[in-house]
C-alpha positions in Angstrom: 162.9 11.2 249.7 164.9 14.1 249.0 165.1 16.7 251.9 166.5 20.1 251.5 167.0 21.8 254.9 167.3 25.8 254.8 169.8 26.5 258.4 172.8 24.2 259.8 172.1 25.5 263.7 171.0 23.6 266.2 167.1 22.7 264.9 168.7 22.0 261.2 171.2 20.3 261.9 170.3 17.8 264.2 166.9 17.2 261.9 169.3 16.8 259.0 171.2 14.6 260.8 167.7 12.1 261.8 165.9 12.5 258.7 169.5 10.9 256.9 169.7 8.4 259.3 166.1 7.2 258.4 167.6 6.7 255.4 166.1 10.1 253.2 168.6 12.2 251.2 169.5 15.2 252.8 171.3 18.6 252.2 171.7 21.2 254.9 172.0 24.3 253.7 173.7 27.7 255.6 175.3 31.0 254.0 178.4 30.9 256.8 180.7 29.1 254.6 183.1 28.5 257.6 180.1 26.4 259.5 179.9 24.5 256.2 183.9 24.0 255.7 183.7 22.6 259.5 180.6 19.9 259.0 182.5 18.9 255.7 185.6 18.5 257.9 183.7 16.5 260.5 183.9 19.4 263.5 180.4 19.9 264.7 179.3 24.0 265.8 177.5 23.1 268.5 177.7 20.6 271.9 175.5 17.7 271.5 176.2 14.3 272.3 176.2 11.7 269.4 176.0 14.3 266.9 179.3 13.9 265.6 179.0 10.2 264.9 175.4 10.4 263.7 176.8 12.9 261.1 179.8 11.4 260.3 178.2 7.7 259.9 175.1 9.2 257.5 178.1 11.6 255.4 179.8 8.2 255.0 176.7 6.7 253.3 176.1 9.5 251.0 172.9 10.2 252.7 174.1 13.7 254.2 175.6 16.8 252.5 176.4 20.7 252.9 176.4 23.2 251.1 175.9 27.5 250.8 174.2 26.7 246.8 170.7 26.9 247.9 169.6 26.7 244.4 171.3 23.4 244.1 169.9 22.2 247.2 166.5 23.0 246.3 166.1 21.8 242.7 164.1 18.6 243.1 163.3 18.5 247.1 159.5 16.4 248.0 160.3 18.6 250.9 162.2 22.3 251.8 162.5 22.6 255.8 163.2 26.0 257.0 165.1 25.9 260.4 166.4 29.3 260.6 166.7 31.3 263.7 163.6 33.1 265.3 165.2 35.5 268.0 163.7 37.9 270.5 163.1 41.4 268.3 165.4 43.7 269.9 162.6 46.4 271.2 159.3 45.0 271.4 160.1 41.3 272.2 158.2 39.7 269.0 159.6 37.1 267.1 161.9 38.2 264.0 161.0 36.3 261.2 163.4 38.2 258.9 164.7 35.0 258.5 162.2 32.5 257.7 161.3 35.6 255.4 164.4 36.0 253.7 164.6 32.2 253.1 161.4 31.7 251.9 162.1 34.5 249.4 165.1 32.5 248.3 163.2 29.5 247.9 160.4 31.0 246.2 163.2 31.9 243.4 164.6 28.1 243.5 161.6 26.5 243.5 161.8 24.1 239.9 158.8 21.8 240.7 155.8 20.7 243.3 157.3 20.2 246.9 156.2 21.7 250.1 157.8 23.9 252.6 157.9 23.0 256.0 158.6 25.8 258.9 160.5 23.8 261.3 161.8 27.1 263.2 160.0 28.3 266.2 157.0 31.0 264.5 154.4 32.9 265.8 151.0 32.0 265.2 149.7 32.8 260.9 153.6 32.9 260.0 152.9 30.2 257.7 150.3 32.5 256.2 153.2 35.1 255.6 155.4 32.1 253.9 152.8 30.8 251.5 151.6 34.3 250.3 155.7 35.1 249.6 155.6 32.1 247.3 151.7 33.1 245.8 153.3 36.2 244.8 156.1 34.9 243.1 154.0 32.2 241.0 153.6 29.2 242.8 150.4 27.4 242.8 148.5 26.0 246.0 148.0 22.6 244.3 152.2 22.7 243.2 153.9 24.2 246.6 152.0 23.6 249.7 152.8 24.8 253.2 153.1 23.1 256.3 153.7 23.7 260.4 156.2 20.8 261.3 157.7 22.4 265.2 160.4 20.7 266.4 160.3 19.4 270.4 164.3 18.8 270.7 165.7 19.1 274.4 169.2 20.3 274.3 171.4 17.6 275.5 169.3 14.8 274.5 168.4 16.2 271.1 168.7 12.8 268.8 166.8 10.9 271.4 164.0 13.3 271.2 164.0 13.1 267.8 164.6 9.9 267.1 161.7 8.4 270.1 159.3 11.8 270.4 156.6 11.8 272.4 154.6 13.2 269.7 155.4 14.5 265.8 153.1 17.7 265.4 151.6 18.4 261.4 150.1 21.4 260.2 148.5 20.9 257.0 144.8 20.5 255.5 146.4 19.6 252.1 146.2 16.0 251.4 149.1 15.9 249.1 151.2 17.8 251.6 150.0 15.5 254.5 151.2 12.4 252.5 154.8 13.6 251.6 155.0 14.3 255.5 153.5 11.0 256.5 156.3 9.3 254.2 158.9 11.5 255.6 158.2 10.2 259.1 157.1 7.3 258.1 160.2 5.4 260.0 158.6 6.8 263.7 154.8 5.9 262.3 155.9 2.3 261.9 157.4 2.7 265.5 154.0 3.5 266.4 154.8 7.0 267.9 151.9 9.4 267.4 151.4 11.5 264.7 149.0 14.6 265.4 147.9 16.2 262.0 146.2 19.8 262.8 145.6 23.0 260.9 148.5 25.1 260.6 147.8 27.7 263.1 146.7 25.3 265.7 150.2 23.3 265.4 151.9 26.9 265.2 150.0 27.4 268.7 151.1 24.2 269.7 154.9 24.9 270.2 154.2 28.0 272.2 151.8 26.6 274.4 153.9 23.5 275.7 157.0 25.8 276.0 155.0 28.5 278.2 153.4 25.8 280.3 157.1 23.8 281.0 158.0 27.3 282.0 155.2 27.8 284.2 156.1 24.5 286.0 159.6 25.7 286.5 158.4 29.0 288.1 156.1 27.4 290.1 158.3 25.3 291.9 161.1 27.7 292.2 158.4 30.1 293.7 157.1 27.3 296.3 160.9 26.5 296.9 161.3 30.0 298.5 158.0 29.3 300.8 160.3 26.1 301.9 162.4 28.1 303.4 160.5 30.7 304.9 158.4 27.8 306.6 160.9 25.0 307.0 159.8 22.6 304.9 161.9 20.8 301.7 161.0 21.7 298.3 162.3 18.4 296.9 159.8 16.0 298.8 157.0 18.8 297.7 157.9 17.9 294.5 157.9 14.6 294.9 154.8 14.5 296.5 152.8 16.7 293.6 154.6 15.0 291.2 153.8 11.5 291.6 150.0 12.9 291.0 149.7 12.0 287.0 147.8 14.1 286.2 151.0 17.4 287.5 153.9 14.5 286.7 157.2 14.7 288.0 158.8 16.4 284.9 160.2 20.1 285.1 159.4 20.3 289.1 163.1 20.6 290.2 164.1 24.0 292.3 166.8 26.1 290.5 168.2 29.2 289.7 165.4 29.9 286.6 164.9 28.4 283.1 167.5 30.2 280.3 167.9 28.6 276.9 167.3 29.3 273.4 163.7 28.6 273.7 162.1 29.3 277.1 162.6 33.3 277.4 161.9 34.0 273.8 159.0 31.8 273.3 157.1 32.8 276.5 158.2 36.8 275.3 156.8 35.8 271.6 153.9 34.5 272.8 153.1 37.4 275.3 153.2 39.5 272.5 151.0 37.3 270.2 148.5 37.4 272.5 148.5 41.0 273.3 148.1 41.6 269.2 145.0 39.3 269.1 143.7 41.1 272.6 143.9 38.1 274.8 146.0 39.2 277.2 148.2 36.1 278.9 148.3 37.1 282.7 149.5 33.6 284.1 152.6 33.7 281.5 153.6 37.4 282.2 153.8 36.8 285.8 156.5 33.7 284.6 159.0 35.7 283.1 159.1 38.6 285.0 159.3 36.3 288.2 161.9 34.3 286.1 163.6 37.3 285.1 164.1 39.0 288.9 165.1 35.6 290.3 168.4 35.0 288.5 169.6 37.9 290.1 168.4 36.9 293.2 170.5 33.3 293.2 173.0 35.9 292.9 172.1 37.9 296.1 172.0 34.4 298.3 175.4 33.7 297.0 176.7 36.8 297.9 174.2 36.4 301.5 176.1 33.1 302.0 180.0 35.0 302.1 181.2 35.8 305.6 181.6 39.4 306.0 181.9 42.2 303.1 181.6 40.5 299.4 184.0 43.1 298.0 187.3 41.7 297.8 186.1 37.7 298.2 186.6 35.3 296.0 183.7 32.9 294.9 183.8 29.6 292.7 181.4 29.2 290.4 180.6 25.1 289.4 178.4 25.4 285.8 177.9 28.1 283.3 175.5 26.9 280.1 171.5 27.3 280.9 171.8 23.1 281.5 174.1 20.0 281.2 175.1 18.7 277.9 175.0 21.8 275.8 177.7 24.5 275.2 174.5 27.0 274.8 174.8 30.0 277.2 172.1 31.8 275.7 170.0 33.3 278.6 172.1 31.1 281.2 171.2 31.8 285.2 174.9 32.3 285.3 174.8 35.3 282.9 172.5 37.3 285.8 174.4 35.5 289.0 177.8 36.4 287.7 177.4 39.7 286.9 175.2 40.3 290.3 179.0 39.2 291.9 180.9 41.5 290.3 179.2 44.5 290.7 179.4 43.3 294.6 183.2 43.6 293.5 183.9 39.8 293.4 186.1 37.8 292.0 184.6 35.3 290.1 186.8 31.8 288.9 184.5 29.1 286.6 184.6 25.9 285.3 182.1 24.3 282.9 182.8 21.0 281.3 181.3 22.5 277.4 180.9 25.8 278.0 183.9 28.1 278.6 184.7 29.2 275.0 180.8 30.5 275.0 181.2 32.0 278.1 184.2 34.1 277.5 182.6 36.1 274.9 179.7 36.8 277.3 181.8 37.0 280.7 185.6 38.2 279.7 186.1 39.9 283.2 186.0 35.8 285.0 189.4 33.8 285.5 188.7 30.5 283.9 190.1 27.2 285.1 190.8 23.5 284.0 188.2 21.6 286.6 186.3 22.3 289.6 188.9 22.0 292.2 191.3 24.8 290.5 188.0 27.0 290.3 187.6 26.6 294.4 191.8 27.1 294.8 191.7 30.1 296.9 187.7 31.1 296.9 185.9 32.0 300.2 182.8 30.5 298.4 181.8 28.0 295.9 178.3 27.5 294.1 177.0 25.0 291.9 174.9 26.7 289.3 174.5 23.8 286.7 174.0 20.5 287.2 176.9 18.5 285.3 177.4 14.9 286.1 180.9 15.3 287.1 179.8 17.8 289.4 177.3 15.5 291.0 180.0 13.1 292.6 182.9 15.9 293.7 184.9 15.0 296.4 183.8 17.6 298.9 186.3 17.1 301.4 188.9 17.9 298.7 187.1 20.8 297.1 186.4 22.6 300.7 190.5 21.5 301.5 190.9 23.8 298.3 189.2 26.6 299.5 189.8 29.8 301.8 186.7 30.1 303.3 183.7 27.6 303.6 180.7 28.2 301.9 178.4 26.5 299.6 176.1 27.4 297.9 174.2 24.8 295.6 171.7 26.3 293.3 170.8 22.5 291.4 169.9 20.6 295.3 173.1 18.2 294.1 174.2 17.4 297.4 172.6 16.4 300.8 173.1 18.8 303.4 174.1 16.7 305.8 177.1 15.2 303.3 178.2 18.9 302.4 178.5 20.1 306.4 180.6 16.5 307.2 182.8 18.0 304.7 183.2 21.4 306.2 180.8 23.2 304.7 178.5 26.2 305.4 175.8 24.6 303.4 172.7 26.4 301.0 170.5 25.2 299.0 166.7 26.1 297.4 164.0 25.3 299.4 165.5 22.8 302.2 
């Protein structure tokens, strides 16, 4: 089938990049002409693993193309995904769907034939509504251009996987013709028997806010019995163990840290407080997640700066991670964003490593020294803290890294290290909830 695909971020791209390899003909489209230049070149503008080769191999076949011609890309599509950014709105904290607006308004105009259009971005519940009355209004027939809800579940760092071997694929549509063109469009994971769940369209709008909210929920929760840990002396990682081996909690997203961050989490949980306040159903259980979320990032900062010997201003602390999780260069909403900034206005000097993350970073952090790996970040600091959870970070040898250091303290935001391991090599030794 012929797939047009309306944004080359993160969501496009990598869809792009599966749908070709299931052997469909696809063109991602995007209006930066320099992100285009770079996929035609090969250079990928975002961290993911196996994204380059996927895209490379599937170019090589013919299956996979780029362009800023929209027009072009449209004419003849069975199907026109729109994977366009959905961002916070700056003042209110609603989705802004100028995008998936301003797309669909293009496509409405390049439309030459029956297809469907398929929101793939991240949209508040009766945006599909929105999109199918822009193209009513500019002439297209229900039975010629039908519209479908099509989220995407992609986990940074393991993005083709998830695509590739989902857990489930979630369809929007009551319109038989539109359900058929997205049964043969997946058709490659149906024959893999992975499941298929065909809803209306609001309900699989719904659907992508409510399993984001509740996976952020989970994450608050533990972080919030973590801290009862330590008050009471008990360890939150055998607590989560112990919940988490019930099936009916599972052990997935229990794992204490310094907050969730991302590109989904904080907006989605924000979009869909503000949903639900429209329709008068206030959401108390997901308010009380972000706002704890929101005060604890700072307050990872505060028990680095608690962990320092003496007064922080003047110190020097070593911070180990800086994107919101491994195997992503994404540092939107990253824990470090909050914990940094809580240093320096303690008048610390902050040096960082991250493996992905650093030329990110420095247009969010410019006032941190930067360094080549995790032993010249602790050269010289009185403290070092692990606020990401990298491999290579997981098997550091801690007798060298506290050798490195001025002072002596640890502070391990991710529970990387056993405590006993970390004091054998010198350390004054923190973690969350143990």
């Amino acid at each position: 089938m012929k797939i047009t695909m309306i944004g080359s971020g993160y969501v496009g791209l990598v869809s792009g990049a599966c749908f070709s390899d299931f052997g469909h003909d696809v063109v991602c489209v995007d209006k930066d002409q320099g992100k285009i230049d770079a996929l035609e070149a090969g250079r990928m503008p975002i961290y993911e693993p196996g994204l380059d080769t996927l895209v490379a191999d599937n170019v090589k076949a013919g299956r996979l193309t780029f362009t800023t011609d929209l027009k072009s890309a449209v004419a003849g599509a069975d199907a026109i995904f729109i994977a366009v950014g959905t961002p916070s709105r700056r003042g209110d904290g609603h989705a802004d769907l100028s995008y998936v607006f301003a797309a669909t308004q293009e496509i409405a105009e390049a439309i030459d034939g029956p297809t469907v259009v398929v929101t793939k971005s991240t949209v508040p519940v009766g945006t599909g509504d929105k999109v199918e009355a822009i193209l009513r209004d500019a002439g297209h027939a229900a039975d010629a251009v039908a519209v479908v809800s099509n989220p995407e579940f992609l986990r940074e760092g393991a993005a083709i996987g998830d695509f590739k071997r989902p857990d489930r694929v979630v369809i929007g549509t009551e319109d038989p013709r539109a359900k058929g063109v997205m049964q043969e469009i997946y058709r490659p994971l149906y024959l893999n028997e992975n499941p298929i769940l065909f809803t209306g369209r609001r309900t699989s709008e719904l659907i992508k806010y409510a399993a984001n909210a509740f996976l952020a929920t989970k994450i608050t929760f533990i972080n919030e019995i973590a801290d009862l840990c330590e008050a009471v002396g008990a360890d939150v990682k055998d607590v989560s163990r112990g919940i988490g081996l019930d099936n009916r909690i599972g052990r997935k997203f229990l794992h204490a840290g310094p907050g969730y961050g991302g590109s989904c989490f904080p907006k989605d949980t924000l979009a869909l407080l503000k949903t639900a306040e429209d329709y008068d159903t206030p959401s108390r259980i997901v308010e009380a997640v972000v706002a704890v979320n929101d005060t604890r990032k700072r307050a990872m900062g505060r028990k680095v700066l608690h962990a320092l010997d003496g007064e922080p201003k003047g110190q020097t602390v070593a911070v180990l991670g800086l994107t919101f999780k491994p195997d992503t260069d994404d540092m939107r909403d990253a824990p470090s964003l909050s914990i940094v900034q809580t240093l320096l206005d303690a008048g610390v000097t902050v040096r960082a490593f991250d493996p992905e993350g650093m030329e990110a970073a420095k247009k969010e952090m410019p006032g941190i020294t930067y360094c080549r790996d995790a032993y010249d970040a602790a050269t010289g600091a009185d403290a070092v803290t692990i606020v990401t959870e990298w491999n290579e970070f997981r098997g550091l040898d801690l007798r060298r890294l506290a050798a490195a250091m001025t002072g002596k303290a640890m502070v391990d935001l991710r529970n990387v290290y056993a405590p006993a391991d970390a004091e054998r090599a010198g350390f004054r030794y923190t973690s969350i909830g143990r």
